[in-house]
matplotlib code that plots the C-alpha trace (Angstrom):
import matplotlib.pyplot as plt

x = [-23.8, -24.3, -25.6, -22.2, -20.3, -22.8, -22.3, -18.9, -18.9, -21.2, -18.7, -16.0, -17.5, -18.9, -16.0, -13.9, -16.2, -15.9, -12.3, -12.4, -15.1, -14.4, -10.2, -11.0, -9.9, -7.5, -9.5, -12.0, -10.1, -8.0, -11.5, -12.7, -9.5, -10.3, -13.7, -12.2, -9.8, -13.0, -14.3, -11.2, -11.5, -14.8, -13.9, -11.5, -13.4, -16.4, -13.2, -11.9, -15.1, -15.7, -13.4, -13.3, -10.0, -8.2, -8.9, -5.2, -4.2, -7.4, -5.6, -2.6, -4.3, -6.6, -3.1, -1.4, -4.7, -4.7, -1.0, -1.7, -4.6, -2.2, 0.0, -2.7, -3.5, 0.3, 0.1, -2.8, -1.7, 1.6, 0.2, -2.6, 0.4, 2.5, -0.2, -3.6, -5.6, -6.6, -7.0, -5.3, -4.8, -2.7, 0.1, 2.3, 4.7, 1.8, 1.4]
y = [-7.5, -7.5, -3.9, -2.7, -4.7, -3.3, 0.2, 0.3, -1.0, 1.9, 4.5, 3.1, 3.2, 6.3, 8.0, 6.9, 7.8, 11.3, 11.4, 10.3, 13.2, 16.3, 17.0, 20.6, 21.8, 20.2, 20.7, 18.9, 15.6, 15.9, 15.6, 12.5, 10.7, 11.2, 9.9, 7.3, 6.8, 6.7, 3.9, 2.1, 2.8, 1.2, -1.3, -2.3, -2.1, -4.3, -6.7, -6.6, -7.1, -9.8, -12.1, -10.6, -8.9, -6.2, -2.6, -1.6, -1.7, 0.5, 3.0, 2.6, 3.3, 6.3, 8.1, 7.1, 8.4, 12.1, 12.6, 11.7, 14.6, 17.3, 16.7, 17.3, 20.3, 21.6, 21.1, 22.6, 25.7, 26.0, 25.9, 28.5, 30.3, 29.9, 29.7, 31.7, 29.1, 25.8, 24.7, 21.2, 21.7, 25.3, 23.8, 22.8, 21.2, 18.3, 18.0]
z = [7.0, 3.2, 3.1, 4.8, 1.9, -0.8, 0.5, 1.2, -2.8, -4.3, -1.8, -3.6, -7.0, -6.6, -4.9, -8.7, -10.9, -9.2, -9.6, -13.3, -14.2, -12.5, -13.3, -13.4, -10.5, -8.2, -4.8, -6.1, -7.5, -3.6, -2.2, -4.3, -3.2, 0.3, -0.3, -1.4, 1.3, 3.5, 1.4, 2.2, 5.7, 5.8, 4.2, 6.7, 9.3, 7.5, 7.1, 10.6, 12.5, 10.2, 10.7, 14.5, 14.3, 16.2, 15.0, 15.7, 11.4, 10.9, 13.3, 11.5, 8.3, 9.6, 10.4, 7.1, 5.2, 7.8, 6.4, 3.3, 3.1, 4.7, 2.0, -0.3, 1.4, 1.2, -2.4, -3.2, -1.4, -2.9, -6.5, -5.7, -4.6, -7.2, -9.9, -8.3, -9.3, -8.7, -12.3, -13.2, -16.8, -16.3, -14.4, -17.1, -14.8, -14.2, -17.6]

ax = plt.figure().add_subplot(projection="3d")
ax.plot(x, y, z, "-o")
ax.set_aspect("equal")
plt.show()
């Protein structure tokens, strides 16, 4: 069971430092935070079956986590619309 924890830890980690380096372009930085929503997942789930929960609040949080990446999505669209690119620092109205 440690090996879950200490993977689910280095996902995590990993999945930040990601999000921290690469602010170029803003398909990139939405994929990092779903990396890390992943993590979270896991993390749940190490949690749950842990202390021998139910799995229904890591269905609750899968569905909060799919909505949260089609809104993502949306964005990202829109601004390549508007914009053409998907460059973070040439949307002045992020900045």
């Amino acid at each position: 069971m440690l090996i879950y924890i200490y993977s689910s830890i280095f996902l995590s980690i990993s999945g930040m430092l990601v999000f921290a380096l690469s602010r170029k372009h803003l398909l990139v930085m939405l994929l990092s935070l779903e990396f890390i929503m992943v993590s979270l997942y896991f993390n749940i789930l190490i949690y749950l079956s842990e202390l021998s929960y139910e799995y229904f609040f890591s269905m609750i949080f899968l569905t909060m986590s799919v909505c949260e990446g089609t809104l993502g999505l949306a964005m990202l669209v829109l601004m390549i619309r508007a914009h053409g690119n998907d460059y973070v620092l040439t949307f002045s109205s992020l900045w």
